[in-house]
N, C-alpha and C positions, 0 to 999 in steps of 0.2 A: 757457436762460431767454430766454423771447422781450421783445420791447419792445411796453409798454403805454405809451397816454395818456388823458387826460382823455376822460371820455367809454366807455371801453370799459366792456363789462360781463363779470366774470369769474367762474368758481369759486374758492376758497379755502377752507381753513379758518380758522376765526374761532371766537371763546367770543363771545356778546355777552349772554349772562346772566348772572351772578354764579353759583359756586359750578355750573356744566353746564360739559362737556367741550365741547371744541371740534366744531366740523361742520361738512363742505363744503356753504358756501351765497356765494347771488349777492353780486357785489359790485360799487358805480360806484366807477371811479377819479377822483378829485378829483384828484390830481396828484403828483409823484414827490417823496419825500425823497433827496437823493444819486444816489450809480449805482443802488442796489442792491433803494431801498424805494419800496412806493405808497403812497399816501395816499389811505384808499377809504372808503366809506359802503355797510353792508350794507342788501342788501334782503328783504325779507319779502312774504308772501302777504298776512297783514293785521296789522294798525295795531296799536301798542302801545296800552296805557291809558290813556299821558300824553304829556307831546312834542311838537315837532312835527315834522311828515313830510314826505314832499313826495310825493304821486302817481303813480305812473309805469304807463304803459299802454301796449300791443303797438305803437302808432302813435307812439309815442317815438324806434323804432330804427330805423336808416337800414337795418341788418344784422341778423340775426340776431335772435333776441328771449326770453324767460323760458318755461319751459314752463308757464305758468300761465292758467288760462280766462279769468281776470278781472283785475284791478285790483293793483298791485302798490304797493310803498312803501319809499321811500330811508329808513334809518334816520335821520337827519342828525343825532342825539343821541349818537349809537356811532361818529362817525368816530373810524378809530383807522387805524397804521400796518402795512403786511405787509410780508414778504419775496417780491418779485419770483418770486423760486426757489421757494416756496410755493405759487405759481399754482395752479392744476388744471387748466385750460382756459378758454377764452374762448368766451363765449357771445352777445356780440351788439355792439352798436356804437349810443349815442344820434344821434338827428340833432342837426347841428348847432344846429338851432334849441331844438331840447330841454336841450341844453348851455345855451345861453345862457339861456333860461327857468329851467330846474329846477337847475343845480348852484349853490353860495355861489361 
């Protein structure tokens, strides 16, 4: 288990529709519950129907970044908690400014 923080962008699995099996997809870390859990916000290629979101774009990451052409989006209505140990890998890193801009 590696150590994640605020700011990082990772793979997981997560359910975030009702009633569909879970699926490795991106996720910002908002901040840690205990040793063991994160506290993350999935993102998506595009926009639910309802909600709101928050934008996130290749020029967001300090590190690393989404393999997607376009325009990205923090679920911020699905944050929910994972297991550490659940990771899959780490894919990018926000810049700090983007941290302070775009996360609650």
């Amino acid at each position: 288990m590696g150590s994640y923080f605020r700011g990082d962008v990772l793979l997981a699995p997560l359910c975030i529709a009702p009633g569909r099996g879970q699926k490795t997809r991106p996720v910002v870390v908002l901040g840690t519950r205990g040793r063991s859990d994160l506290v993350v916000s999935p993102v998506s290629g595009s926009p639910p129907f309802e909600g709101p979101v928050v934008p996130l774009s290749l020029t967001d990451f300090s590190e690393g970044g989404l393999s997607l052409s376009g325009e990205s989006y923090l679920l911020t209505t699905r944050i929910c908690t994972i297991r550490a140990a659940d990771v899959v890998g780490k894919k990018g890193r926000l810049s700090e400014e983007a941290i302070r801009e775009l996360l609650p």
